[in-house]
C-alpha positions as CSV (number, residue, x, y, z in Angstrom):
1,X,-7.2,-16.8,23.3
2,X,-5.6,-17.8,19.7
3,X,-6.9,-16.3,16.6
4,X,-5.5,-19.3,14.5
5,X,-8.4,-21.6,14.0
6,X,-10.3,-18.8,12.6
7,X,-7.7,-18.2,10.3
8,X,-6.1,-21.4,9.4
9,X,-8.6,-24.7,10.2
10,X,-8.7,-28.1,8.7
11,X,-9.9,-29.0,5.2
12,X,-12.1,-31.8,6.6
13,X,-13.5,-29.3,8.9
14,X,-17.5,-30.0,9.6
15,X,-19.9,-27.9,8.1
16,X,-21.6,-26.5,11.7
17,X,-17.9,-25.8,12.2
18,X,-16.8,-23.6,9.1
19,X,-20.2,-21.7,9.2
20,X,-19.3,-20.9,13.2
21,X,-16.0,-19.6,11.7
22,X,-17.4,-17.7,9.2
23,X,-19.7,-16.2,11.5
24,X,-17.2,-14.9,13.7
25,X,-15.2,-13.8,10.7
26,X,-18.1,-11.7,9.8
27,X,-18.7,-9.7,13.3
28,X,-15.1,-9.7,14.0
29,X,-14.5,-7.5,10.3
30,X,-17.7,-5.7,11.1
31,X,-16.1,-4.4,14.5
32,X,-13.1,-3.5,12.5
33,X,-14.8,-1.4,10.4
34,X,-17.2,0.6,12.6
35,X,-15.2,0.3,15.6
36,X,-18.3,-0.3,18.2
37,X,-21.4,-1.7,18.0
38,X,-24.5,-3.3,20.0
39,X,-25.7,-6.9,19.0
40,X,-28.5,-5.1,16.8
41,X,-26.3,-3.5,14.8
42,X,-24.2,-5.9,14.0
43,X,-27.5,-8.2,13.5
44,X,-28.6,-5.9,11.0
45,X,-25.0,-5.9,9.4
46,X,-24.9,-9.1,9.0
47,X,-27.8,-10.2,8.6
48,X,-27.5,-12.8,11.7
49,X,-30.1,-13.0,14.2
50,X,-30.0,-11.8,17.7
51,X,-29.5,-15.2,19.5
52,X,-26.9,-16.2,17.0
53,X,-25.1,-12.7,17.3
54,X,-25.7,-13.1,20.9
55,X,-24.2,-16.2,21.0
56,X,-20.8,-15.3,18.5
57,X,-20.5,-12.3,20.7
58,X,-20.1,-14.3,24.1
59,X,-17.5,-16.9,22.6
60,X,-15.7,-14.2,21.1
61,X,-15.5,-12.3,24.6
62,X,-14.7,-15.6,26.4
63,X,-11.8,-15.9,23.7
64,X,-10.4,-12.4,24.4
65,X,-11.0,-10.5,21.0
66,X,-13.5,-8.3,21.2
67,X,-14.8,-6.5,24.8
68,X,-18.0,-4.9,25.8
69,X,-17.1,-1.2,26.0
70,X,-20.2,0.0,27.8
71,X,-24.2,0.9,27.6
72,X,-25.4,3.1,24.8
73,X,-27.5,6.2,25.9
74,X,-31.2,5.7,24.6
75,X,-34.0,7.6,25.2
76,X,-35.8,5.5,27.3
77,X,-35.9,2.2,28.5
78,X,-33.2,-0.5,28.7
79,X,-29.9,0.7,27.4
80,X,-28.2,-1.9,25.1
81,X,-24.6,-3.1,25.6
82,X,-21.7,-1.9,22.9
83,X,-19.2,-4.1,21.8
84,X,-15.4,-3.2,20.2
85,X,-12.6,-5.2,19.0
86,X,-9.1,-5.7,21.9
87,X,-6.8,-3.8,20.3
88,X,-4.0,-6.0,21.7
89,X,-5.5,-9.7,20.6
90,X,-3.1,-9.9,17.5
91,X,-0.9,-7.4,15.7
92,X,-0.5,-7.0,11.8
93,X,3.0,-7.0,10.2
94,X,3.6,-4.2,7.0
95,X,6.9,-4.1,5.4
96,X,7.8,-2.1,2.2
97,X,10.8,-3.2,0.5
98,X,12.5,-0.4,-1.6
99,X,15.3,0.0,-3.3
100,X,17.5,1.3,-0.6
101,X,15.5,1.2,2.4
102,X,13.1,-1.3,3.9
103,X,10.4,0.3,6.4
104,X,8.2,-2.1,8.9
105,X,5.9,-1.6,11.0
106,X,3.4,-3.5,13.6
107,X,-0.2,-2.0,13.8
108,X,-2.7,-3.6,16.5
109,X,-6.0,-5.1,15.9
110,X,-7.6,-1.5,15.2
111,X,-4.9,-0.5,12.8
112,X,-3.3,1.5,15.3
113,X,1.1,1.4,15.4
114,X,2.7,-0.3,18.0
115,X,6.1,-0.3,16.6
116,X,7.0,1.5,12.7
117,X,10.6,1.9,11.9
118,X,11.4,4.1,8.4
119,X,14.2,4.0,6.1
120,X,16.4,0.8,7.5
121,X,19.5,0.5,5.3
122,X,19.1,-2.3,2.9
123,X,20.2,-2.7,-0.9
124,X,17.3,-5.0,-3.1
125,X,19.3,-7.4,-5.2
126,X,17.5,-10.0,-7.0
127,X,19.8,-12.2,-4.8
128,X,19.6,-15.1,-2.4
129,X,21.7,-13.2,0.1
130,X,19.5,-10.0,-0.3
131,X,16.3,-12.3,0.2
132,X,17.9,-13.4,3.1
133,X,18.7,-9.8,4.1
134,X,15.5,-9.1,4.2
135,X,14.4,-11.8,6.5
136,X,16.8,-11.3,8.8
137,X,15.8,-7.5,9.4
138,X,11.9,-8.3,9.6
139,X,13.2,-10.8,12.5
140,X,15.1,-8.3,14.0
141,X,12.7,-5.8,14.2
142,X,9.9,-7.8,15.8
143,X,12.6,-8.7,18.1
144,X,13.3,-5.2,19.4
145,X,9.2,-4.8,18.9
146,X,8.5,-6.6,22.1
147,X,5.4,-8.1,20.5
148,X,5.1,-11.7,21.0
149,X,5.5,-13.2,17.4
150,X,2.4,-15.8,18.0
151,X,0.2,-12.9,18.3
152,X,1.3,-11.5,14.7
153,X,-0.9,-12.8,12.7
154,X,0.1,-12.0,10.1
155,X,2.8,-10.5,7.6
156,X,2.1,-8.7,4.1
157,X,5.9,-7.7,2.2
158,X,5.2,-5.0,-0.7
159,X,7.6,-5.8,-3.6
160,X,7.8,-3.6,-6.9
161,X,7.2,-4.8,-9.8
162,X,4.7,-8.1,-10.7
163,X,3.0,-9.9,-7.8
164,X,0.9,-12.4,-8.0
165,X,-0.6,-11.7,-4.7
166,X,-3.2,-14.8,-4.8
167,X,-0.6,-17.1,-5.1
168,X,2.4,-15.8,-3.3
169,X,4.8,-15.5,-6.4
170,X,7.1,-12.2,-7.4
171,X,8.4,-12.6,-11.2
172,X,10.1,-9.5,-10.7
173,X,12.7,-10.5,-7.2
174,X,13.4,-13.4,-5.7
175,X,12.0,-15.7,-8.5
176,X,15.1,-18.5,-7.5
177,X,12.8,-21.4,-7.7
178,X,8.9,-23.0,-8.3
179,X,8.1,-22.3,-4.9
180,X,6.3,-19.3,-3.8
181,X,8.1,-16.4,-2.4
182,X,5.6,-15.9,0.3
183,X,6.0,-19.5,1.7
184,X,10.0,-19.1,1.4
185,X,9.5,-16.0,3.5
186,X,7.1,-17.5,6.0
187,X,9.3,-20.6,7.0
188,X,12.3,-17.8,7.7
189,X,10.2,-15.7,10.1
190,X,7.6,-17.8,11.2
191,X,4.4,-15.8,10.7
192,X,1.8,-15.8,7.9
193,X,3.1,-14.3,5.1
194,X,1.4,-12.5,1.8
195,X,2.4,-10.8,-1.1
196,X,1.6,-7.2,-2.6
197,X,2.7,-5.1,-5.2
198,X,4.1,-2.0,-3.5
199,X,1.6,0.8,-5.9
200,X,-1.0,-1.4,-5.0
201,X,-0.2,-0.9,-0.7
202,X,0.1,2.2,-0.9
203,X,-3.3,3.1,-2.7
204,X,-4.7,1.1,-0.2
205,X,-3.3,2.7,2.4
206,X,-4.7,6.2,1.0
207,X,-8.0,4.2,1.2
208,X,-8.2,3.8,4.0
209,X,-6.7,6.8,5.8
210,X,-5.3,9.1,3.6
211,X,-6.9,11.7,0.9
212,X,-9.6,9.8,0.2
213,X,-13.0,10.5,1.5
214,X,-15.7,8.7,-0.1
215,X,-14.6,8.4,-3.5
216,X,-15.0,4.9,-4.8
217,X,-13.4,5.2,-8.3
218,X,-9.5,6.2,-7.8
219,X,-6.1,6.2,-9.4
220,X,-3.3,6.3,-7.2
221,X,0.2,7.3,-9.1
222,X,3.3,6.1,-7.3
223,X,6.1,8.1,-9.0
224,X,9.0,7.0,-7.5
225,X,11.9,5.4,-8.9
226,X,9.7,4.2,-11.3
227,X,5.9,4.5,-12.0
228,X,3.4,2.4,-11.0
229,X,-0.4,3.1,-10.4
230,X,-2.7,2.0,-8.2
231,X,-6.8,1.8,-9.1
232,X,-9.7,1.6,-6.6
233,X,-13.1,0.6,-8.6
234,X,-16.4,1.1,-7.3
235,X,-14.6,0.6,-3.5
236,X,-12.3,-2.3,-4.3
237,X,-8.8,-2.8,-5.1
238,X,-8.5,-3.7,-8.9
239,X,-6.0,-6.1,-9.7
240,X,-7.0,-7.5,-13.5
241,X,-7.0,-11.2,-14.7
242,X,-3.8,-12.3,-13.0
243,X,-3.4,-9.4,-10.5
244,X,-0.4,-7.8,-12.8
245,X,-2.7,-4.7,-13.2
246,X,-1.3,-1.5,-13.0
247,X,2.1,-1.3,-14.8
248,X,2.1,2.0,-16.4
249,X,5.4,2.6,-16.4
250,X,5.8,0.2,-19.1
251,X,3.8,1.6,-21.3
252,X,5.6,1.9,-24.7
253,X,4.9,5.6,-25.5
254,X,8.5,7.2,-26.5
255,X,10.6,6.7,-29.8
256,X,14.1,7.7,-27.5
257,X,15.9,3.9,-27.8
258,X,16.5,3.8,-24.2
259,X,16.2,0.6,-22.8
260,X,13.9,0.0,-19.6
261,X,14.9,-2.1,-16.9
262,X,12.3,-4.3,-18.1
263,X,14.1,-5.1,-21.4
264,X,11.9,-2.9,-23.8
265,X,12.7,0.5,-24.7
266,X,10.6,3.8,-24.8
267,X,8.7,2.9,-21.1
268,X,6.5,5.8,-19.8
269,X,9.0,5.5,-17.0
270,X,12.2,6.3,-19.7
271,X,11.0,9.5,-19.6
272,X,8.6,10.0,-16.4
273,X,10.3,8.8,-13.3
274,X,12.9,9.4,-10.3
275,X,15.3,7.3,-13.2
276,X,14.7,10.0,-15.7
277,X,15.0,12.8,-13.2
278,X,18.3,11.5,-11.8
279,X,19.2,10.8,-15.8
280,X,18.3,14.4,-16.9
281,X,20.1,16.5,-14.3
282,X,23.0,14.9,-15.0
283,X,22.6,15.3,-18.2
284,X,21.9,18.5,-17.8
285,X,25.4,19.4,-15.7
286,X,27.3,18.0,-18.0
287,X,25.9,19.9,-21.0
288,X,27.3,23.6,-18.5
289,X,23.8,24.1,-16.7
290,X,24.7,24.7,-12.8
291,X,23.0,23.3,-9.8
292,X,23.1,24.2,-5.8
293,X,24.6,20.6,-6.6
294,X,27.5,21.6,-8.4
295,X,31.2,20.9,-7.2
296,X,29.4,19.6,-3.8
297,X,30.0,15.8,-5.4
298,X,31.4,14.1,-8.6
299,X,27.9,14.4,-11.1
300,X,28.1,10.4,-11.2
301,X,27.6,10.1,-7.6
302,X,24.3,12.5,-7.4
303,X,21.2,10.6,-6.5
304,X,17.8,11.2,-6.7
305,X,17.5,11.7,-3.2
306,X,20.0,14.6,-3.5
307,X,17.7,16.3,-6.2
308,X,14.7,15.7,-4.0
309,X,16.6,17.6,-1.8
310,X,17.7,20.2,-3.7
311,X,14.0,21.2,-4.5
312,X,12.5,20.9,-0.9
313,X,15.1,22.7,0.7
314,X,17.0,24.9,-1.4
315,X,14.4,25.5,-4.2
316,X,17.0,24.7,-7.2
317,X,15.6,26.4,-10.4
318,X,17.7,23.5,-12.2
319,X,16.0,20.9,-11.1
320,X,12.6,22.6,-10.9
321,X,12.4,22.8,-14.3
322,X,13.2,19.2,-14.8
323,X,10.5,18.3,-12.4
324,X,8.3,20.9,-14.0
325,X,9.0,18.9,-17.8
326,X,8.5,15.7,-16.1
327,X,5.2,16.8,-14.1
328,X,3.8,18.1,-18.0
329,X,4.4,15.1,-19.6
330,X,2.6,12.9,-16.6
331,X,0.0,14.9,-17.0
332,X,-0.1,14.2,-20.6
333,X,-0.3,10.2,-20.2
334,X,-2.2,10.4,-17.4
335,X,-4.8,12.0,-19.6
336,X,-5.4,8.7,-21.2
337,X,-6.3,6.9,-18.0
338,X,-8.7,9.5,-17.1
339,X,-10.3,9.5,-20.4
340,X,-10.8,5.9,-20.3
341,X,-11.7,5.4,-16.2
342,X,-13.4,8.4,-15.3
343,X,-12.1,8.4,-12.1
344,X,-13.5,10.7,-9.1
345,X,-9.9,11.3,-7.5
346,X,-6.5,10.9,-8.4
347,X,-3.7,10.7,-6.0
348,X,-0.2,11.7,-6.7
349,X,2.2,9.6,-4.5
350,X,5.9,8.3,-4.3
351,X,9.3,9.9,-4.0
352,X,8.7,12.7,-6.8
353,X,5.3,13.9,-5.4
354,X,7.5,14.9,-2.0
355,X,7.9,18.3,-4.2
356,X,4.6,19.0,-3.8
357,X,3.2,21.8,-6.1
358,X,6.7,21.5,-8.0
359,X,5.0,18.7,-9.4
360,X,1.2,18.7,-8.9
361,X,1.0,22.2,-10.9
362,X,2.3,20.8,-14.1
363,X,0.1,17.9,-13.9
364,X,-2.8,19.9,-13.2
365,X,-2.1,21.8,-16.1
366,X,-1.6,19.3,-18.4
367,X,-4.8,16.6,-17.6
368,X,-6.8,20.1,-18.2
369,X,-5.1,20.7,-21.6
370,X,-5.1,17.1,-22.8
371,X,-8.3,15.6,-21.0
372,X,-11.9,15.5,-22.0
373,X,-13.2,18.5,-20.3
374,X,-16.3,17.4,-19.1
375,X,-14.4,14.4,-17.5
376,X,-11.9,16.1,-15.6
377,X,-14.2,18.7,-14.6
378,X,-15.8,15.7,-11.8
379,X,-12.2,15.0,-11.0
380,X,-10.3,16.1,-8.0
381,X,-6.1,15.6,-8.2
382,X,-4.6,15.5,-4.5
383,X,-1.2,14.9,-3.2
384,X,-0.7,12.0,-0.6
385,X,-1.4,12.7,2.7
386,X,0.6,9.4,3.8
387,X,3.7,9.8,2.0
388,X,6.4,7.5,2.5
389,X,3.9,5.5,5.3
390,X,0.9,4.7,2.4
391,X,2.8,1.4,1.6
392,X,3.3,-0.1,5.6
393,X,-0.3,1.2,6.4
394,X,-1.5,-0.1,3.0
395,X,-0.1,-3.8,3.9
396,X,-1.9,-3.8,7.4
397,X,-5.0,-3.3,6.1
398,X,-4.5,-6.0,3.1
399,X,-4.0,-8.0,5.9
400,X,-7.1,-7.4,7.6
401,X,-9.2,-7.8,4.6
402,X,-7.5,-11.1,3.4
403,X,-7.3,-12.6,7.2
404,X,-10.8,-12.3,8.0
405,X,-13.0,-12.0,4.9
406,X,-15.7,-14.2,5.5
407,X,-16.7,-15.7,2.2
């Protein structure tokens, strides 16, 4: 069985050839989807007729990717044959690259884990030796996976900032040379590689399998070290004219001088962000305010992690309240994009939204105070349901959309 020609075939390919291709492309994301079928269905699907589905089905078998899973209970007369995909005829490869941490993991053909590893040590530089860090612990790890790499077929890397996913460039890391960063990957570990923004995965991955239901218009709000969002419209991922869509965090919205890491100053995320948590505790200790964090470490070295901490576990009324101020003012901004987009569901994700209510509340609070009424009143806010997996489980399914979309 190999997977490849369907995925990556000649550009002087006939045109009997491509349309067979496409075909199986069609019933092979179809199976995906529903996750069992009978040749009816999938006729009616697809629009194919019965001999030709017939016929797609049987090569598809003979190639080892899909298998008949048994007869389908009718009423009466000859019971029809069901079809489903082999969960073990090629794996998908997700990896989120954060700031500290890389997770990875390999889902099978139905989207199920195989392997997921959370949190491996790693600093992102915009370096050639952190680049090459990076490679080097993806090769690793399918190592250790015992997955044969052949059978991976492919590999989708979530980077912050902007992504051009179509084309494989990130202007944000990595941007060394006119190349694109997904084929500079690819030749280092030798599987088929694509590029995401890391807001993007994640919503994706709440898409799919997380809070959402069958909402079709959604904003997903990464709050993490920075702040990002993520938009679903009418079922689709939205990615704008040059698939930079989505950088909130930069919106210029504060007079407070303080320069972004993006080079302007008053960003969204200046104020709104695990930077301005971390910023505002500290600031906050050194004006005399105490902390469960005070004397346990020097005030420079206290992270964002450790205030996370603080509020999960030891309920810290200190940084409460600075998660309570940021949460308001969210709520405030996010006002504007639910004015504008009408959204059915927002989804609070990221670092920050590990508080939970500590930071939901205040948001709630504030959307009701500064949104139309009548628009938030056919809006639902949720917390992720994914957490810190939305991004890897995002970048599987990117995959499966962008490997075997037929058009």
């Amino acid at each position: 069985m190999n997977l490849s020609i369907l995925l990556d075939y000649p550009e002087d390919i006939s045109l009997s050839a491509l349309k067979l291709i496409k075909l199986k492309k069609s019933i092979i994301k179809r199976l995906t989807l529903t996750g069992y079928a009978t040749i009816a269905e999938l006729g009616r699907k697809t629009d194919f007729s019965i001999p030709t589905v017939t016929k797609i089905i049987s090569e598809l078998i003979e190639e080892g990717i899909i298998f008949e899973t048994g007869k389908v209970g009718t009423a009466g007369g000859r019971r029809p044959s069901q079809y489903g995909i082999n969960p073990n005829a090629c794996y998908y490869l997700g990896v989120e690259v954060k700031r500290d941490s890389i997770s990875i993991g390999i889902q099978d053909f139905n989207n199920s884990f195989v392997k997921l590893s959370e949190n491996i040590s790693y600093t992102l530089e915009n370096t050639r030796e952190s680049l090459s860090s990076l490679c080097s612990i993806i090769n690793q790890f399918v190592a250790d996976s015992g997955v044969k790499r052949e059978k991976i077929i492919g590999a989708c890397i979530n980077l912050s900032g902007r992504i051009n996913s179509r084309k494989g460039f990130s202007y944000s890391y990595f941007f060394f040379e006119e190349k694109p960063l997904s084929e500079i990957i690819e030749s280092q570990i030798h599987i088929k590689t694509f590029l995401e923004n890391d807001t993007r995965a994640m919503t994706y991955g709440e898409y799919n399998c997380g809070v959402v239901k069958n909402e079709k218009d959604v904003i997903f709000v990464n709050i993490g070290w920075g702040v990002g969002i993520g938009i679903i419209s009418n079922g689709k991922l939205y990615y704008g004219k040059s698939g930079y869509s989505g950088e909130f965090g930069h919106s210029p919205v504060f007079n407070n001088e303080i320069i972004c890491h993006c080079g302007k100053k008053g960003c969204l995320e200046t104020e709104i962000s695990g930077i301005a948590l971390e910023r505002k505790f500290k600031m906050a200790l050194e004006r005399g305010s105490t902390s469960i964090l005070s004397g346990k470490k020097a005030i420079s070295e206290i992270t964002v992690d450790d205030i996370l901490t603080a509020i999960n576990e030891n309920e810290d009324t200190l940084a409460i309240e600075i998660i309570d101020e940021i949460g308001s003012q969210m709520g405030r901004y996010l006002s504007m994009l639910i004015n504008i987009f009408n959204p059915e569901l927002v989804i609070l994700g990221g670092a920050l939204a590990e508080t939970g209510t500590y930071l939901r509340l205040p948001v709630r609070t504030s959307i009701q105070k500064y949104s139309l009424s009548l628009v938030n009143l056919d809006m639902e806010l949720k917390m992720s349901s994914l957490g810190s997996k939305a991004g890897v489980i995002g970048a599987c399914y990117i995959l499966r959309d962008k490997l075997f979309r037929s058009e």
